[in-house]
Gaussian input, Z-matrix of N, CA and C with variables (Angstrom, degrees):
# hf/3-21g

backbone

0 1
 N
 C     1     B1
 C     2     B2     1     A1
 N     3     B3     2     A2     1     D1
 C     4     B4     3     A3     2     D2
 C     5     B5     4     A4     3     D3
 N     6     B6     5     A5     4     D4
 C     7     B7     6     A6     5     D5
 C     8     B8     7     A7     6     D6
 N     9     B9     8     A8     7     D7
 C    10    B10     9     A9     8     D8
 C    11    B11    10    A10     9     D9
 N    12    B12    11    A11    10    D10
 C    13    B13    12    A12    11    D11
 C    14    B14    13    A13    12    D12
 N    15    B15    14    A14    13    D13
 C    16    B16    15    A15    14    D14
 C    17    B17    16    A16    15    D15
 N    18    B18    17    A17    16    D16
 C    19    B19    18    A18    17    D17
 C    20    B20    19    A19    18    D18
 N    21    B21    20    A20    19    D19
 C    22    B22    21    A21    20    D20
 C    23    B23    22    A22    21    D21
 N    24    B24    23    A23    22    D22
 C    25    B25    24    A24    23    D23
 C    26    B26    25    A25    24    D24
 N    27    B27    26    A26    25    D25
 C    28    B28    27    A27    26    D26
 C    29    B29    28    A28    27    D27
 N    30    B30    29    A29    28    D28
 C    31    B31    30    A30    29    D29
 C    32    B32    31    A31    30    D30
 N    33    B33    32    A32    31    D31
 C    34    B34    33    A33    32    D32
 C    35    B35    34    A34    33    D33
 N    36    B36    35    A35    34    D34
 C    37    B37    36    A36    35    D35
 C    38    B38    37    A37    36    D36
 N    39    B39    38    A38    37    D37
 C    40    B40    39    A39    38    D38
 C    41    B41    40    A40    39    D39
 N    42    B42    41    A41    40    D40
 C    43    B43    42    A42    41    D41
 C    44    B44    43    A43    42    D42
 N    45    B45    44    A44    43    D43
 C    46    B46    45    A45    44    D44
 C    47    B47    46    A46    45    D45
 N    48    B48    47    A47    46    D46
 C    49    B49    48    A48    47    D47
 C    50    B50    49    A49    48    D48
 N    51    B51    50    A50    49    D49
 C    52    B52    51    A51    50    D50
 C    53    B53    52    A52    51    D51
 N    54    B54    53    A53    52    D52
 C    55    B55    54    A54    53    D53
 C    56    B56    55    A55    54    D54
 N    57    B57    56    A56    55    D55
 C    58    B58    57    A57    56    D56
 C    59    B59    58    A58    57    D57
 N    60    B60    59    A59    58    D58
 C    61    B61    60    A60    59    D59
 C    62    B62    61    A61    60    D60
 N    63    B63    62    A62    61    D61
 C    64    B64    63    A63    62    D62
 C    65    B65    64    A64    63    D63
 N    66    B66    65    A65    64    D64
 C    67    B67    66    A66    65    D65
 C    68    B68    67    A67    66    D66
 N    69    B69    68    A68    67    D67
 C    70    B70    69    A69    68    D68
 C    71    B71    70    A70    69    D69
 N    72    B72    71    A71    70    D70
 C    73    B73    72    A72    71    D71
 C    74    B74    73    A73    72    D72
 N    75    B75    74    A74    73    D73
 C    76    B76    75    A75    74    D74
 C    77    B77    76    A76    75    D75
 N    78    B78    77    A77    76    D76
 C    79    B79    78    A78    77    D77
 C    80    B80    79    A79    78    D78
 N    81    B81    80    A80    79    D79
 C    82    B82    81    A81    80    D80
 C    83    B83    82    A82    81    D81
 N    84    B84    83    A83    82    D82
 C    85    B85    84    A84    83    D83
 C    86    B86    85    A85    84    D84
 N    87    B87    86    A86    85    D85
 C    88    B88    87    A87    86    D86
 C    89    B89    88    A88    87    D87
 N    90    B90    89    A89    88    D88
 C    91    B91    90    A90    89    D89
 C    92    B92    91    A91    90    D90
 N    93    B93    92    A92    91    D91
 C    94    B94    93    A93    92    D92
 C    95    B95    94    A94    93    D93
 N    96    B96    95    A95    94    D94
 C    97    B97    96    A96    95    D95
 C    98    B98    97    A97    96    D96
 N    99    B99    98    A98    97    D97
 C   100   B100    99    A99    98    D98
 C   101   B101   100   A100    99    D99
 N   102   B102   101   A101   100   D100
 C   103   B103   102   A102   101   D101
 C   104   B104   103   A103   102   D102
 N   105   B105   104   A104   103   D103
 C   106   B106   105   A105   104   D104
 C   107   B107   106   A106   105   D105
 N   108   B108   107   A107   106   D106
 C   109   B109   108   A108   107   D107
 C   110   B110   109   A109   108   D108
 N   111   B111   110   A110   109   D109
 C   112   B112   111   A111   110   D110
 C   113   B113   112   A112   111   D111
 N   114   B114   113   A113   112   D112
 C   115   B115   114   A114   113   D113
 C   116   B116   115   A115   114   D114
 N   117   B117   116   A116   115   D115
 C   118   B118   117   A117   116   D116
 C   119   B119   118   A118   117   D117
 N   120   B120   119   A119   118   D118
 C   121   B121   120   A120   119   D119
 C   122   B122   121   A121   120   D120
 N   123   B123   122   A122   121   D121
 C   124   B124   123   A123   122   D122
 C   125   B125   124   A124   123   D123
 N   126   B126   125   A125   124   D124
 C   127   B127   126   A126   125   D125
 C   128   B128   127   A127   126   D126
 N   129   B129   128   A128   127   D127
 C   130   B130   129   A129   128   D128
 C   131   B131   130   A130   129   D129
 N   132   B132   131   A131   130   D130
 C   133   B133   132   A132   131   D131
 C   134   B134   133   A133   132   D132
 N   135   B135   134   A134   133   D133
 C   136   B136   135   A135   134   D134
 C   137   B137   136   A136   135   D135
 N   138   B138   137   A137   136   D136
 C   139   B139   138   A138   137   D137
 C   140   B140   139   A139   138   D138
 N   141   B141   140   A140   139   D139
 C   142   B142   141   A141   140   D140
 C   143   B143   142   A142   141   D141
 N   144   B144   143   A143   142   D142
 C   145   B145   144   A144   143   D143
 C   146   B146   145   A145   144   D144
 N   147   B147   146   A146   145   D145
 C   148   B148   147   A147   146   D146
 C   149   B149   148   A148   147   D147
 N   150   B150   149   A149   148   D148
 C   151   B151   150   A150   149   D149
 C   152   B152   151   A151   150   D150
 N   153   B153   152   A152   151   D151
 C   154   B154   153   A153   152   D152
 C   155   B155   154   A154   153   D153
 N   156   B156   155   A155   154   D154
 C   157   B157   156   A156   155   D155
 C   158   B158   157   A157   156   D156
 N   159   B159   158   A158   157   D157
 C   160   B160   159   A159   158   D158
 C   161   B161   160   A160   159   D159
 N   162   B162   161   A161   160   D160
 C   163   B163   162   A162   161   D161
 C   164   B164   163   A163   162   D162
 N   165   B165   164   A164   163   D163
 C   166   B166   165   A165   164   D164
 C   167   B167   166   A166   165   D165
 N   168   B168   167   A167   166   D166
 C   169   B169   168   A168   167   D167
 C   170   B170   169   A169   168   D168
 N   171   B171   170   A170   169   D169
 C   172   B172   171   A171   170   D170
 C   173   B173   172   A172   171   D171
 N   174   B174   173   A173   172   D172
 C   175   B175   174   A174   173   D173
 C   176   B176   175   A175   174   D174
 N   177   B177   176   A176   175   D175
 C   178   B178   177   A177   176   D176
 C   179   B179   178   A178   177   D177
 N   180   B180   179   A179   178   D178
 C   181   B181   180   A180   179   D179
 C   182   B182   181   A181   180   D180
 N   183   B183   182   A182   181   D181
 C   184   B184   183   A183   182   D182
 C   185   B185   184   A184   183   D183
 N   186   B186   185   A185   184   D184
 C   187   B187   186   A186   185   D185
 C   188   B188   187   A187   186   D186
 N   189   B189   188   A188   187   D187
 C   190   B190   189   A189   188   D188
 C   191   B191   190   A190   189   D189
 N   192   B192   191   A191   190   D190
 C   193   B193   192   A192   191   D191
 C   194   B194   193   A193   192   D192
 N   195   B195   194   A194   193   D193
 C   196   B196   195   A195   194   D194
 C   197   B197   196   A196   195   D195
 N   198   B198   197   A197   196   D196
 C   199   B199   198   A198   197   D197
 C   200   B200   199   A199   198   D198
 N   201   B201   200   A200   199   D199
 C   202   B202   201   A201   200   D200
 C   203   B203   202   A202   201   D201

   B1=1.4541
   B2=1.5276
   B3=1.2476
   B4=1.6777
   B5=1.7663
   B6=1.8290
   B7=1.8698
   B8=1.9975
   B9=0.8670
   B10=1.7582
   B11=1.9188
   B12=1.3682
   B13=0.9220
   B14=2.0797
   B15=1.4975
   B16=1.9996
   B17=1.3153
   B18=1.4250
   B19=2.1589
   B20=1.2643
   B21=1.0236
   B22=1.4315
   B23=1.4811
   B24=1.2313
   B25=1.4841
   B26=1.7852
   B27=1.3132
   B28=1.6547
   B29=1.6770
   B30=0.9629
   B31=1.4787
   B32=0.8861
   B33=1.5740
   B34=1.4878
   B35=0.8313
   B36=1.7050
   B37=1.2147
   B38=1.5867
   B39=1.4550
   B40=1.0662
   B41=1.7893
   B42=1.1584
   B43=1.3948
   B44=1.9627
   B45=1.7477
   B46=1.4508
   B47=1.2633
   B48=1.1957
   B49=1.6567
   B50=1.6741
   B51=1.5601
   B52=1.8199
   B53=1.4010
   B54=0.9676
   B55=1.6111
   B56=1.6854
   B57=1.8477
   B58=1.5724
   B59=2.1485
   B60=1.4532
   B61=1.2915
   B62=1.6569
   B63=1.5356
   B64=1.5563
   B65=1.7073
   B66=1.3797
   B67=1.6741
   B68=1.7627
   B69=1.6619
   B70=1.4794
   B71=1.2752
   B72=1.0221
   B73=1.8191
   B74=1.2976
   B75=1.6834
   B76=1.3257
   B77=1.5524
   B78=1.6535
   B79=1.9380
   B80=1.6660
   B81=1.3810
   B82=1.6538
   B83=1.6995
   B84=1.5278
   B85=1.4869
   B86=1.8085
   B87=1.2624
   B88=1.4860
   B89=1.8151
   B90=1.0897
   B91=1.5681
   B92=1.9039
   B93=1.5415
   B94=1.4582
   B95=1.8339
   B96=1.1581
   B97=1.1183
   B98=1.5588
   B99=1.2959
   B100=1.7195
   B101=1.3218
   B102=1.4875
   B103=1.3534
   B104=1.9600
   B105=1.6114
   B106=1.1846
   B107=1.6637
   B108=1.2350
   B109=2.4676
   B110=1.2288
   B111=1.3806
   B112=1.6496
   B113=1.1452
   B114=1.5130
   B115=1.4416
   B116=1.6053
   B117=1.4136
   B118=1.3580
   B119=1.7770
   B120=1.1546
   B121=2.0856
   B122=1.7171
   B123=1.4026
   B124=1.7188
   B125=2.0950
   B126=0.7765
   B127=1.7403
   B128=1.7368
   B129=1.8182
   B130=1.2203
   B131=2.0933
   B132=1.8285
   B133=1.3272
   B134=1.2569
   B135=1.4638
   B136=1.5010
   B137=1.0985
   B138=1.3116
   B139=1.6685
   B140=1.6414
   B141=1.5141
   B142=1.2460
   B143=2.0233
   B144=0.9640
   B145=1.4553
   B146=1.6864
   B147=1.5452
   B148=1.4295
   B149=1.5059
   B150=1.4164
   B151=1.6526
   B152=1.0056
   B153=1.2509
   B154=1.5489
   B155=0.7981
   B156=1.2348
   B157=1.5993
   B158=1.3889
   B159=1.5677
   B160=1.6080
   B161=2.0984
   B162=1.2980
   B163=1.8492
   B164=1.8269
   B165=1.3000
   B166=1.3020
   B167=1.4788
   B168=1.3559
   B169=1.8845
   B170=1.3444
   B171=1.2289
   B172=1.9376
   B173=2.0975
   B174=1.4810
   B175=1.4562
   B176=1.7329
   B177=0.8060
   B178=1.5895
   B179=1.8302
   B180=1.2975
   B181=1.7170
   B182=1.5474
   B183=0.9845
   B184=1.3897
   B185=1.3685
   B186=1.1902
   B187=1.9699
   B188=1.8611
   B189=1.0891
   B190=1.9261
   B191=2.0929
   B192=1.2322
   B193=2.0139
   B194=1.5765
   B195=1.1354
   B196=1.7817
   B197=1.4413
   B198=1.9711
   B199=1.5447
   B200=1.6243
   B201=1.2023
   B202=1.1625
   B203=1.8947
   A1=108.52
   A2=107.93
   A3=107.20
   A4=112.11
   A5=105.72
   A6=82.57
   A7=92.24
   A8=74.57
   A9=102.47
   A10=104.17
   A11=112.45
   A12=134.30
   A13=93.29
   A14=94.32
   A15=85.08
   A16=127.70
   A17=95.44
   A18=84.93
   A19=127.15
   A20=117.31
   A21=116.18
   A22=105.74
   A23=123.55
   A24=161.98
   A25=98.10
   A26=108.47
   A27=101.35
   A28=132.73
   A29=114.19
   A30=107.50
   A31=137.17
   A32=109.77
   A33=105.48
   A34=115.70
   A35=133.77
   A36=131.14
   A37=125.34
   A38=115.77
   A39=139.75
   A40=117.56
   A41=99.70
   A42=119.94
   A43=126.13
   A44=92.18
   A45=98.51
   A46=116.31
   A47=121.12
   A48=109.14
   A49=95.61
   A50=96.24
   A51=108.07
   A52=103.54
   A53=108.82
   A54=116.06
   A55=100.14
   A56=89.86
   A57=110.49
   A58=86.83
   A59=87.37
   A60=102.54
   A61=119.21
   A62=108.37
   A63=110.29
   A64=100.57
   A65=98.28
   A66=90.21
   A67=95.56
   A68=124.52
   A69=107.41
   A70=96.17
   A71=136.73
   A72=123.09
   A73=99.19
   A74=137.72
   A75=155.93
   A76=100.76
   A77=87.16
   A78=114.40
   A79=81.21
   A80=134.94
   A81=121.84
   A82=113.76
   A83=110.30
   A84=124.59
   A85=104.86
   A86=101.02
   A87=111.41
   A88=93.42
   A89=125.40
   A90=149.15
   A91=102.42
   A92=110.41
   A93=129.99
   A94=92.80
   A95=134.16
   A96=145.01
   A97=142.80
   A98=85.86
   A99=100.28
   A100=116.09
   A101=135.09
   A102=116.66
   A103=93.40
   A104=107.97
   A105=83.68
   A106=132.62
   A107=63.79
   A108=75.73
   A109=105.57
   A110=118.12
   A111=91.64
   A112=92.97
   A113=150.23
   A114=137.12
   A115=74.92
   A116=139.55
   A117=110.59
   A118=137.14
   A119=87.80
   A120=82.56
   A121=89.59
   A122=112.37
   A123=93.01
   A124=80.69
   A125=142.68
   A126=135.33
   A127=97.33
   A128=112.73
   A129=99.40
   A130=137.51
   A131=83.91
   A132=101.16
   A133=124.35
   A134=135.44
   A135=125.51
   A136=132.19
   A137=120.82
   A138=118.48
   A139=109.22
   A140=107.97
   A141=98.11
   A142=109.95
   A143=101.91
   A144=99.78
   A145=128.78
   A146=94.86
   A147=127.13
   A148=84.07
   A149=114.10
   A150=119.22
   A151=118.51
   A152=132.63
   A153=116.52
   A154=116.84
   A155=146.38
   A156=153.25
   A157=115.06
   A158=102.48
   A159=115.21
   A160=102.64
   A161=106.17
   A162=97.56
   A163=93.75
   A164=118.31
   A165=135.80
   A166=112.30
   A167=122.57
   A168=135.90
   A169=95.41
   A170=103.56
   A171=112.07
   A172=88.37
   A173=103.94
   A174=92.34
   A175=116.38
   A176=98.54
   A177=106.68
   A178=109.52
   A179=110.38
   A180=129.35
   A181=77.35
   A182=162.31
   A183=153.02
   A184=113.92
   A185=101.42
   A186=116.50
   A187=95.01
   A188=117.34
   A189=118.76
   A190=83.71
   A191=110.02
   A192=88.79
   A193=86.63
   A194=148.23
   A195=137.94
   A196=86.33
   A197=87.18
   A198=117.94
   A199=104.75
   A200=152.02
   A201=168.68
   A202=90.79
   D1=168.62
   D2=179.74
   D3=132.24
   D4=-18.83
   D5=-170.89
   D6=-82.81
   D7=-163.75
   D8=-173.48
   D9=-52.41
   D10=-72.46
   D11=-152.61
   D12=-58.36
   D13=-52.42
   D14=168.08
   D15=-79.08
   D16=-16.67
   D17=155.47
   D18=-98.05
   D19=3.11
   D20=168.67
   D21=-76.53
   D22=-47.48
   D23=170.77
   D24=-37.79
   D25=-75.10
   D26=154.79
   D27=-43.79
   D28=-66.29
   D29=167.10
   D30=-56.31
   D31=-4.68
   D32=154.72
   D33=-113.32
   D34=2.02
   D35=145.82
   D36=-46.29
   D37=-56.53
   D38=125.15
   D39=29.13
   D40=-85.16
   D41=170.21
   D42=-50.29
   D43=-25.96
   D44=166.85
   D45=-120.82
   D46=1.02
   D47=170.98
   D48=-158.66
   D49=-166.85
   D50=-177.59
   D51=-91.12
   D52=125.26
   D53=158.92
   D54=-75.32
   D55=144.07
   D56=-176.47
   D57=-78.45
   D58=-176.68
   D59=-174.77
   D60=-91.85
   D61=2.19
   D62=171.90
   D63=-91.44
   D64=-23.28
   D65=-159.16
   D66=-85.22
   D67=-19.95
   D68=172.65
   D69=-77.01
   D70=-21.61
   D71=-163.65
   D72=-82.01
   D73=-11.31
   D74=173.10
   D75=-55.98
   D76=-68.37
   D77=-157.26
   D78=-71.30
   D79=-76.64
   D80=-151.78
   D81=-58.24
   D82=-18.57
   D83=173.94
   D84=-57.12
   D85=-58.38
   D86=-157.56
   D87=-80.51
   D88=-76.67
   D89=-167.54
   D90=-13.66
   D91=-33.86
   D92=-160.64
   D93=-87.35
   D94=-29.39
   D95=169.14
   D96=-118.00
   D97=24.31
   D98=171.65
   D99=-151.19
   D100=119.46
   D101=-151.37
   D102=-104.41
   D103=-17.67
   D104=174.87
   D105=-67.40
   D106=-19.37
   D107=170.86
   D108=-71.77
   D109=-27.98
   D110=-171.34
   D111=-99.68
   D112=3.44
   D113=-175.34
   D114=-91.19
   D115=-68.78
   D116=-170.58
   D117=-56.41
   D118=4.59
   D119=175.18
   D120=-119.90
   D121=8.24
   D122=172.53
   D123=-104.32
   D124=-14.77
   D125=177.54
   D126=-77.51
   D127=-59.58
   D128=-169.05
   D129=-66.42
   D130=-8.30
   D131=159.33
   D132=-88.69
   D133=-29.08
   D134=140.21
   D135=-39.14
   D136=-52.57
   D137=176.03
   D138=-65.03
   D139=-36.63
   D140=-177.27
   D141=-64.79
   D142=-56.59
   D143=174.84
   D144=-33.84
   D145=-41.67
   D146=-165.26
   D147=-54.93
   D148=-77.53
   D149=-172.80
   D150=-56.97
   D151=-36.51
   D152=169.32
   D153=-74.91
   D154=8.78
   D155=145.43
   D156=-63.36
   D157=-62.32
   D158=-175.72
   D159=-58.57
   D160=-29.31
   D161=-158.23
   D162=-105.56
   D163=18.11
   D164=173.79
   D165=57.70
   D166=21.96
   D167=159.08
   D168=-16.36
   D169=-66.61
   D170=-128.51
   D171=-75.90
   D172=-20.98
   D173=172.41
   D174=-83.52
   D175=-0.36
   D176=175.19
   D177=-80.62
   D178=-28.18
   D179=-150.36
   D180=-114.87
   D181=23.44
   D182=-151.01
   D183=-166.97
   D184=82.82
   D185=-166.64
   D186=-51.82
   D187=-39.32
   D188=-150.93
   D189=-85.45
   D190=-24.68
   D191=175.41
   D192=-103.18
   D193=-43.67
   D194=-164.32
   D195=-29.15
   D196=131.96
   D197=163.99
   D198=75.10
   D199=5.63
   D200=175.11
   D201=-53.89

């Protein structure tokens, strides 16, 4: 493991479950030498944010708006 296409593949795995501990030692191996991987988990954490903003998540996760 290690080109692009399976770490990108992780980090967005990532996003729905736990990565075991070979597959971060994969992602922190590669991430230090490829900037398009890390421009994609700094995009796929924007969008992710983006929507839980837009579908009102983050007020659900957010004791000070809960019940608003």
């Amino acid at each position: 493991m290690g080109k692009c296409k399976d770490i990108t593949r992780l980090l967005s795995d990532a996003l729905e479950r736990k990565l075991g501990m070979r597959e971060w030692l994969a992602v922190g191996a590669h991430l230090p030498t490829c900037s398009g991987c890390r421009n994609f988990r700094k995009h796929i954490g924007l969008l992710r944010a983006a929507s839980r903003a837009m579908s009102g998540l983050d007020d659900i996760d957010d004791p000070e708006t809960r019940g608003r």
